[in-house]
C-alpha positions in Angstrom: 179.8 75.8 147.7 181.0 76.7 144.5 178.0 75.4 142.8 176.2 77.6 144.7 177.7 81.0 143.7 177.8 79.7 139.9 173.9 79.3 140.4 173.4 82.4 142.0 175.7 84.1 139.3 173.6 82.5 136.4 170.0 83.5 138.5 171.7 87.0 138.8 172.5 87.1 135.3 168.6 85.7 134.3 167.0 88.4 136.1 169.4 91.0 135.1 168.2 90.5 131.4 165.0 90.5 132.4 165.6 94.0 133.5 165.1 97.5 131.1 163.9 95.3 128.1 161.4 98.5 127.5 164.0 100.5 125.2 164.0 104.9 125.9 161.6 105.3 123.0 158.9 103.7 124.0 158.3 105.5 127.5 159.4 108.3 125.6 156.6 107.3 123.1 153.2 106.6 126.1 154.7 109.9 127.5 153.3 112.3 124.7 150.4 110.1 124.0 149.4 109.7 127.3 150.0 113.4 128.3 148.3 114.2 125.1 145.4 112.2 125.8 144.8 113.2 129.4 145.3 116.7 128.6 142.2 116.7 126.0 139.8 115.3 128.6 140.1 119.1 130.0 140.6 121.0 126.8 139.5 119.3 123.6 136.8 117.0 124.8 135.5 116.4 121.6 138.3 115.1 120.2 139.1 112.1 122.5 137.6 109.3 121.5 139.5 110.1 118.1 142.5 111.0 119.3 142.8 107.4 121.3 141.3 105.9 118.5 144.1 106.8 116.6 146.9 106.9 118.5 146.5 104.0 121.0 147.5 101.7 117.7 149.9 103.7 116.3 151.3 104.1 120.0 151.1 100.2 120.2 152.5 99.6 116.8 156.1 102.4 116.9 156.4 100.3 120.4 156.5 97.5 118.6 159.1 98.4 116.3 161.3 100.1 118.9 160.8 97.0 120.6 161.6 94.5 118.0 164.7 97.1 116.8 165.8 97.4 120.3 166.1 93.2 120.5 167.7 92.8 117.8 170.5 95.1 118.6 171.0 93.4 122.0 170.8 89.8 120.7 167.5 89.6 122.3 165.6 88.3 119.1 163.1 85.5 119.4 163.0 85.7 123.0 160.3 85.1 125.6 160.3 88.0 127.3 159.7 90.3 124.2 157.0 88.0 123.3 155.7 88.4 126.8 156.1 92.1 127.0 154.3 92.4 123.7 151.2 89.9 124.4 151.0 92.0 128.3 150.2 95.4 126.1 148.3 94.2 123.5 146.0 92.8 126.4 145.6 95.5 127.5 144.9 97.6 124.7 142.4 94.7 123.8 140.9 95.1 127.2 140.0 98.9 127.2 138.9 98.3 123.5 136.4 95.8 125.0 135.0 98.1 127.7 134.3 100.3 125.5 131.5 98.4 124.8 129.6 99.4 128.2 129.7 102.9 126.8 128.0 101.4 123.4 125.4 99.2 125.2 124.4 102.1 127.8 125.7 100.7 130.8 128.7 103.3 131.2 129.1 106.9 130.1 132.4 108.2 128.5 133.3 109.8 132.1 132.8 106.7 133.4 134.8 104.7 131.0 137.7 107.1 131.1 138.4 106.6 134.7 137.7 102.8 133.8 140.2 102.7 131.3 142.9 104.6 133.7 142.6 102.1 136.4 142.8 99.2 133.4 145.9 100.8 132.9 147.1 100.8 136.5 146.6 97.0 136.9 148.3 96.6 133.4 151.2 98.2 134.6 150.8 96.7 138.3 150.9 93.1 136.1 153.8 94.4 134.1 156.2 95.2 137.3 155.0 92.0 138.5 156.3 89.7 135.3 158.2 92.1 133.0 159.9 95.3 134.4 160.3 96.1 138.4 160.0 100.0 137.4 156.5 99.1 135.9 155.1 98.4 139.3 155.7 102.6 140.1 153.6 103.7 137.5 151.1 101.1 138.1 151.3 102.1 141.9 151.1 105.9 140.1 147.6 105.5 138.2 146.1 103.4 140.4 146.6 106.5 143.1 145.7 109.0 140.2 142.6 106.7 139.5 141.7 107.2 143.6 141.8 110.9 143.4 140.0 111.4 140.1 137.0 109.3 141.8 136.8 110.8 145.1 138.2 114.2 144.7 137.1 117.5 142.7 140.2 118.6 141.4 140.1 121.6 138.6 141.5 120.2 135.7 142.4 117.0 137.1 143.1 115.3 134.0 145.0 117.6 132.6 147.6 117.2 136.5 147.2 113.8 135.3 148.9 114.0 131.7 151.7 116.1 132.6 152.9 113.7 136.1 152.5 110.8 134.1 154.3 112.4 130.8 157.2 113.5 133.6 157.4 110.0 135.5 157.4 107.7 132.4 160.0 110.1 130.9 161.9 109.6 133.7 161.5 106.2 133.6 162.7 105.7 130.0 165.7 108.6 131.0 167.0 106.2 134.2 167.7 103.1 132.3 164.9 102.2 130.2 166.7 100.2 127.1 170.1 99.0 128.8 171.7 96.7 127.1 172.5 93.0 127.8 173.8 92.4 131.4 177.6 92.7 132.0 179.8 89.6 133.1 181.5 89.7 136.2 
């Protein structure tokens, strides 16, 4: 009986840490850059491709850093999971990257590929909730519903709605426990 509750103490204590590795900054981070980016699919259409040319590294790289700073404050360094999380957002970064090729060979126009690239993002976030963060499955839940609307519905300046709910929910997200720290002892 007692081995039982230690085991269920140390499973609670594994999946605790697997919890809120994501620290603030980087929702805070994929907030602006998102809501940015959406926002100039209605405004500054011209200026997109560069923009995510730009900032989807950079964006990728400061999460990396927050990440890696974030560990190493917690104890965290070396581990799986950051490795994980990492490789999980680097695929997907590789993975719009290389659909952008359909736009280059002719088979998709840029319209096309940006609502390609939003439901990319909704399984990557799906797959993140799934093996990384529980709150990841919400936004993955989020874009894939914001993908459905953008494909069936006529909305005035529906990527610009877009950018500012998902700037909101992912600040939120980093605001309600994004970055907690290692997982209390009972």
């Amino acid at each position: 009986m007692q081995l039982q509750k230690d085991l269920a103490y140390v499973d609670e204590l594994l999946e605790a840490s697997r919890r809120d590795l994501t620290p603030r900054g980087v929702y805070l981070v994929w907030a602006l850059i998102g809501a940015v980016g959406f926002i100039l699919v209605d405004f500054a259409h011209t200026w997109l491709n560069i923009y995510w040319l730009v900032a989807g590294p950079l964006g990728f790289l400061a999460s990396s850093v927050l990440a890696i700073r974030h560990e190493r404050k917690h104890g965290y360094m070396g581990s799986t999971a950051g490795k994980r999380q990492g490789l999980q957002w680097l695929g997907l970064l590789g993975g719009v990257a290389l659909a952008s090729l359909l736009v280059f060979a002719g088979r998709l126009n840029w319209d096309g590929f940006g609502e390609l690239a939003l439901l990319l993002v909704a399984l990557g976030y799906w797959q993140a909730g799934i093996y990384l963060e529980r709150k990841f499955l919400w936004m993955g839940l989020g874009t894939a519903v914001a993908f459905v609307v953008l494909v069936t519905l006529e909305v005035p300046y529906e990527w610009t709605c877009l950018g500012l709910i998902w700037g909101v929910t992912l600040g939120l997200a980093g605001l309600v426990g994004g970055g907690a720290g290692a997982p209390r002892a009972r």
